[in-house]
C-alpha positions as CSV (number, residue, x, y, z in Angstrom):
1,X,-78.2,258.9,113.6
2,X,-80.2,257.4,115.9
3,X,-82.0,254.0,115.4
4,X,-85.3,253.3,115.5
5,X,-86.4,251.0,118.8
6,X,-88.9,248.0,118.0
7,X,-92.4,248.2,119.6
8,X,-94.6,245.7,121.2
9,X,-98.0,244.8,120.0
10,X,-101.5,243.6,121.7
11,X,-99.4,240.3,121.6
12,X,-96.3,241.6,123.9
13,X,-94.0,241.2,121.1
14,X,-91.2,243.4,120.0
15,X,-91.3,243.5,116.4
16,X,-89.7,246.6,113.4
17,X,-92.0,249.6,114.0
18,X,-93.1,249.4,110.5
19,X,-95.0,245.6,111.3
20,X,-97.0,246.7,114.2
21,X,-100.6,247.5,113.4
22,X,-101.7,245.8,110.2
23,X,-102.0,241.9,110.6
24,X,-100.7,241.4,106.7
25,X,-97.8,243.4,107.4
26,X,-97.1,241.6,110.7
27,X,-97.8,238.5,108.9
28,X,-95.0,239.3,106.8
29,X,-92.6,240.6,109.4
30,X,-92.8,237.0,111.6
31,X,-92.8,234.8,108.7
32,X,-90.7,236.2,105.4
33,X,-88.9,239.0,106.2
34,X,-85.1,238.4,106.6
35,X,-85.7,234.6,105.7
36,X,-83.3,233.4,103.4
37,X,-85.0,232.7,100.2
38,X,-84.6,229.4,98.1
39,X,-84.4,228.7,94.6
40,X,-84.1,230.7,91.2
41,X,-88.7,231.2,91.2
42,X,-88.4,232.5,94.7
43,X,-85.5,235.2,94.1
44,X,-87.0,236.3,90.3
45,X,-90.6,236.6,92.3
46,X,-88.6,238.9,95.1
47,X,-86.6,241.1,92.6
48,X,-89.9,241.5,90.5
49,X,-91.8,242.3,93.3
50,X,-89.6,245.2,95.0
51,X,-89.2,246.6,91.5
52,X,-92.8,247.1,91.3
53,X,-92.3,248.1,94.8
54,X,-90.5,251.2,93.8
55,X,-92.3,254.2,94.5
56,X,-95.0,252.3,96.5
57,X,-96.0,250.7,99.5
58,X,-94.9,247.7,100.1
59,X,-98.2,246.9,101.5
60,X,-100.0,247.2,98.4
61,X,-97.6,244.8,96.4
62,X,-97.8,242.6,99.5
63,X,-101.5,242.5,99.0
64,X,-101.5,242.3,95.2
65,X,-98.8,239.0,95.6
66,X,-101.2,236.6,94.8
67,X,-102.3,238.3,91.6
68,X,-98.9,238.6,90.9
69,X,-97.8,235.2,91.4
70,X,-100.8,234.4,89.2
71,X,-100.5,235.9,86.3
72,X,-97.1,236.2,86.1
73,X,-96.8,232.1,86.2
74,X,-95.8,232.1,89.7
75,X,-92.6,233.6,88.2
76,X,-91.6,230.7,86.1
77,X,-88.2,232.6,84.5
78,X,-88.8,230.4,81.2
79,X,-92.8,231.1,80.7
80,X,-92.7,234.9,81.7
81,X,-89.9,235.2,79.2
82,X,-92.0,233.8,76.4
83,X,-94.2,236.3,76.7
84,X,-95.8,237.7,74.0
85,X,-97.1,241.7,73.3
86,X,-100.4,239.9,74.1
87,X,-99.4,239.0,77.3
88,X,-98.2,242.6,78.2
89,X,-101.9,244.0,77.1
90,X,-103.4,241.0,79.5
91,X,-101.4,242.4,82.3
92,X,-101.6,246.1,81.5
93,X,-105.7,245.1,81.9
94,X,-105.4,243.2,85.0
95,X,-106.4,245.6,87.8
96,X,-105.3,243.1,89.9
97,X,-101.4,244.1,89.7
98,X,-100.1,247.5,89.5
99,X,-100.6,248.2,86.1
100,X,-96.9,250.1,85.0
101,X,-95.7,249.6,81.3
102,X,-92.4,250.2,82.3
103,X,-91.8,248.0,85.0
104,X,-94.0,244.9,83.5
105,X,-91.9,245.5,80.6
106,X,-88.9,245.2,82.9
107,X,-90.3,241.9,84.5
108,X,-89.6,240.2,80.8
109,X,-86.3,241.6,79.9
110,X,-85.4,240.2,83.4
111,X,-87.1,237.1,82.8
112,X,-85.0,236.4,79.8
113,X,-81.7,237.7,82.1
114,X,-82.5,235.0,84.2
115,X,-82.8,232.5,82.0
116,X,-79.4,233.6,80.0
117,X,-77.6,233.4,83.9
118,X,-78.1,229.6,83.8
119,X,-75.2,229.3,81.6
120,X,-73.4,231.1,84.2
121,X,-73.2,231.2,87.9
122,X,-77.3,231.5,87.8
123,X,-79.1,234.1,89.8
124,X,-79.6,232.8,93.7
125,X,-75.8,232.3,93.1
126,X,-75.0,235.7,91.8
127,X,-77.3,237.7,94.3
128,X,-75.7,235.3,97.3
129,X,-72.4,236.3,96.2
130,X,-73.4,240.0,96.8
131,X,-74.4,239.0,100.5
132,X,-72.4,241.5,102.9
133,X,-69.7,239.9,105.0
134,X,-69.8,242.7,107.4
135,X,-72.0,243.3,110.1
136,X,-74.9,245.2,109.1
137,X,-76.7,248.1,111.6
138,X,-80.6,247.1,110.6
139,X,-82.5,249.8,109.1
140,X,-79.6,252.3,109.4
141,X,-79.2,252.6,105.5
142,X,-81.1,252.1,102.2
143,X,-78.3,251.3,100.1
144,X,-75.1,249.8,100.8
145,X,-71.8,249.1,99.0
146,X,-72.9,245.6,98.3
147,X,-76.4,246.8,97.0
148,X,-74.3,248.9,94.6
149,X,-72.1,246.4,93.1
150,X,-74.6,243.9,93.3
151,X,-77.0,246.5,90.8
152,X,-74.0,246.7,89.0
153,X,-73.6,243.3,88.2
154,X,-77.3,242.5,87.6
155,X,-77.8,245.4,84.9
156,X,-74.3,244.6,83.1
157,X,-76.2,241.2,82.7
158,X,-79.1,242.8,81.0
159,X,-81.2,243.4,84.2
160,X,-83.3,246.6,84.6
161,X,-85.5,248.4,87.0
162,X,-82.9,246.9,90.0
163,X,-81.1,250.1,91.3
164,X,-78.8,250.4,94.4
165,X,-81.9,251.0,97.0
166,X,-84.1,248.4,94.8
167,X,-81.4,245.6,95.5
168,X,-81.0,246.3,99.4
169,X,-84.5,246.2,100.0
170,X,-83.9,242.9,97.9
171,X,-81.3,241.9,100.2
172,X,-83.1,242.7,103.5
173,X,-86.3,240.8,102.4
174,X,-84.0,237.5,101.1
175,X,-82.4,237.2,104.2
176,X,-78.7,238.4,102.8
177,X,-78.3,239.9,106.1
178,X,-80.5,239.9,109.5
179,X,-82.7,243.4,108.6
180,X,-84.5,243.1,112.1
181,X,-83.3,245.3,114.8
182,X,-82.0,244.6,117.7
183,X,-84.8,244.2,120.5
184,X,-86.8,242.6,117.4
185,X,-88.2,239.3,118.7
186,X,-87.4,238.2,114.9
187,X,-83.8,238.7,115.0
188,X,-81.4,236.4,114.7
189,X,-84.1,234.3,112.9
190,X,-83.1,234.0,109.5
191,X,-83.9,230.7,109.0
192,X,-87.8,230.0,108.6
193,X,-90.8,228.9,107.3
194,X,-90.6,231.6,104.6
195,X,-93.7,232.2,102.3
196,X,-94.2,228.8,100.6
């Protein structure tokens, strides 16, 4: 299989074929991509985020982020786990957000998930200890041994809506491994200014 080669934009850099062409998406390639993410808000907002991702663009849940981050109390494990019936009908209004039943009830039960891992290794540790140790060909794959056992792990904890492709988009995004390809001008950059 043959791998896809960067192209350069109107700025002369080589950047993931899928970033050239739409300045939010760009934004998004140079700044967050492949950056490791921090901190138990930042990872619940990620694995939220691609699960609502599933069967989407990731351009529209890129653009509905904010919303997101909004109403779902910029994915404060503890509050979104309190929520009530009457929350879920708030959101299921919101036009603002993708409006799916099933995944915004999955956004709870994971809520609560996270909040029952603190008694435990907690989840930045749990998903970091699912980071592949070998090297990864970028965009080769969509699912990987370690995105496997890591959905493994995460549903026998109560987690849903975080299948094997889910959970290596997940690890791309979180910077588990270097997702850019080679002649990227973003690889190798995994450390960053991130999204906050």
């Amino acid at each position: 299989m043959s791998l896809p080669t960067s192209v350069v934009g109107d700025d002369g850099l080589a950047r993931c074929p899928w970033a050239v062409g739409d300045e939010l998406m760009r934004d998004y390639h140079d700044t967050e991509w492949g950056v490791r993410v921090h901190g138990e808000a930042r990872w619940f907002e990620r694995l939220t985020l691609e699960a609502f991702q599933s069967g989407l663009s990731w351009r529209t849940i890129l653009a509905k982020r904010p919303a997101f981050r909004e109403l779902f109390a910029d994915f404060d494990a503890d509050v979104v786990a309190a929520f009530t019936e009457a929350d879920v009908e708030r959101l299921m209004a919101d036009a603002r957000i993708v409006r799916n039943r099933r995944k915004v009830d999955a956004t709870l039960v994971n809520a609560r998930a996270v909040v029952a891992l603190r008694s435990g290794e907690g989840l930045e540790e749990l998903l970091l200890s699912h980071a592949p140790t070998r090297e990864v060909v970028p965009q080769a794959e969509t699912t990987s041994a370690e995105s496997v056992a890591l959905s493994k792990a995460l549903k026998a904890r109560g987690f849903t809506f975080v299948g094997p492709t889910t959970m290596y988009a997940l690890m791309e995004a979180g910077g588990l491994f270097d997702p850019h390809l080679p002649d990227c001008h973003r690889r190798g950059a995994r450390v960053g200014r991130g999204e906050r």
